[in-house]
N, C-alpha and C positions, 0 to 999 in steps of 0.2 A: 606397552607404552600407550598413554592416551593418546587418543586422537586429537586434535587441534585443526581449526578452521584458517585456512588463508586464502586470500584472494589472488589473483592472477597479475594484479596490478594493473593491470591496462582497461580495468573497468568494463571488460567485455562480459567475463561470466564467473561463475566463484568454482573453488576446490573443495574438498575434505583431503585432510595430511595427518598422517600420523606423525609426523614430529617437525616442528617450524625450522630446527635445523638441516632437514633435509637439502640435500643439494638441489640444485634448479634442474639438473639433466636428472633426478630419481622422478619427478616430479612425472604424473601424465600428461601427457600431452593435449590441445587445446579439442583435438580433434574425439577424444575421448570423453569430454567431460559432458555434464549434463547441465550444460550452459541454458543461455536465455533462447537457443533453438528450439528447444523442450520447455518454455515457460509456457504458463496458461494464464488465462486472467478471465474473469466475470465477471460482466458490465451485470449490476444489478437490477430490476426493474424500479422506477421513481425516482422522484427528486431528493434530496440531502440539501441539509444547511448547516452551517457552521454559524455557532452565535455566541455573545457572551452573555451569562447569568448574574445578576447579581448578591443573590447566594445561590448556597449547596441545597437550602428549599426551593427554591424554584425548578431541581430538576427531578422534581418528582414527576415530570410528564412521562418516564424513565420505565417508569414500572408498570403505567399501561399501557404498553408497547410490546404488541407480541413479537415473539421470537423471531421470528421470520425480516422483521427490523434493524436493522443493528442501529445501534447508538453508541458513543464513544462521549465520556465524558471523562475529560481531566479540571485538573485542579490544584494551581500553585500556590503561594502566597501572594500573586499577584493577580490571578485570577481565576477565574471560572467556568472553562469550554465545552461545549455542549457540540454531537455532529447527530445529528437527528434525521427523520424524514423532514420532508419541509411541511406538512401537514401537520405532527406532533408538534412545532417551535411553541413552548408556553410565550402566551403572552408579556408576559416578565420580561425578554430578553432585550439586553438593554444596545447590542448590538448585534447585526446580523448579516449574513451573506449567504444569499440563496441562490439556486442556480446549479447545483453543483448532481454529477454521477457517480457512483462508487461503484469501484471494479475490486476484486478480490482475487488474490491469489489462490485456486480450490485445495483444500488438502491440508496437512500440519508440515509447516515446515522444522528442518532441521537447525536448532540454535548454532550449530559450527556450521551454515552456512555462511559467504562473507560476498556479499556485492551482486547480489540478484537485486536489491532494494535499489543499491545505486546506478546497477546497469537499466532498471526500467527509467527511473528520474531522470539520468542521463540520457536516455532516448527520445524522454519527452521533452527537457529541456532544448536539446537540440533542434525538436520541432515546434520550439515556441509556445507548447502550453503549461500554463503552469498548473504544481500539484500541489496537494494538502495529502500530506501520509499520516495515517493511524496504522499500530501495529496491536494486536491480542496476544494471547501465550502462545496462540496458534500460527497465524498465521499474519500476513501483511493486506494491509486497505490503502488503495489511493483514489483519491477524490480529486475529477475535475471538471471543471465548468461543461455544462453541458452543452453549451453552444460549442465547445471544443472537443466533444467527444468523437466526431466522425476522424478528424486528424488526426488526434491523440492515437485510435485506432488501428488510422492508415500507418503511422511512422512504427507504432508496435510491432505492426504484422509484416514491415518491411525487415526491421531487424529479428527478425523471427519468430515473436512472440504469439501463440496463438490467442485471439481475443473473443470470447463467446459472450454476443450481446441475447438483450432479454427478445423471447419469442412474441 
């Protein structure tokens, strides 16, 4: 039988299930699971900005950006988002918001996990700072204002999230 991802519903931490019909008493219990007590997060070293481009040439700043970098650029029909260091922002950007830290989930997460993404937002939310989420094939990024970093931290590490800032 495949496997299948559900969440707990109460926004606390997420499952793996082999089958969505399973009954709630087959289900593990809360005390088993590998909830958000076992989360990690990396606060990365440097500032992030979030800006919009006015085209898809202007984010050629993209590719001289070593690895070690991350950048995240989307792209609708409505527009064109660039999440950079704040050092790389091209000049071009026709809108911008700076200020920001990015902390990263370490590791590849599993696709049928369901509610680690909403159980961090929901921690932060409750502690009044707000976030900007990107997500890779890999893994999950949340960006926040770095004047909010220390709280962002504190209410993590309350609900039990371990957070490793940069050295």
């Amino acid at each position: 039988m495949p496997e299948k991802a559900r969440g707990l519903g109460d926004g606390t931490g997420y499952i793996l299930a082999s089958d969505p019909a399973t009954p709630q008493t087959d289900r593990l219990d809360r005390s088993k699971l590998d909830g958000m007590e076992s989360t990690e997060l990396e606060v990365l070293p440097g500032r992030f900005s979030i800006i919009k481009l006015p085209s898809i040439a202007h984010a050629a700043v993209l590719i001289g950006l070593p690895g070690s970098h991350p950048a995240f650029l989307a792209i609708t029909e409505h527009e064109i988002s660039l999440v950079c260091p704040t050092a790389a922002v091209p000049r071009t950007a026709t809108t911008r918001e700076d200020g920001w830290s990015l902390m990263r989930l370490p590791g590849e997460l599993d696709f049928r996990l369901v509610g680690l993404l909403a159980g961090l937002t929901t921690t932060l939310a409750e502690a009044q700072v707000p976030v900007f989420a990107c997500s890779t094939f890999d893994t999950d990024y949340l960006l926040v204002k770095s004047v909010n970093l220390e709280r962002a931290a504190r209410a993590l590490a309350e609900s039990g999230v371990t957070v490793h800032l940069p050295a």
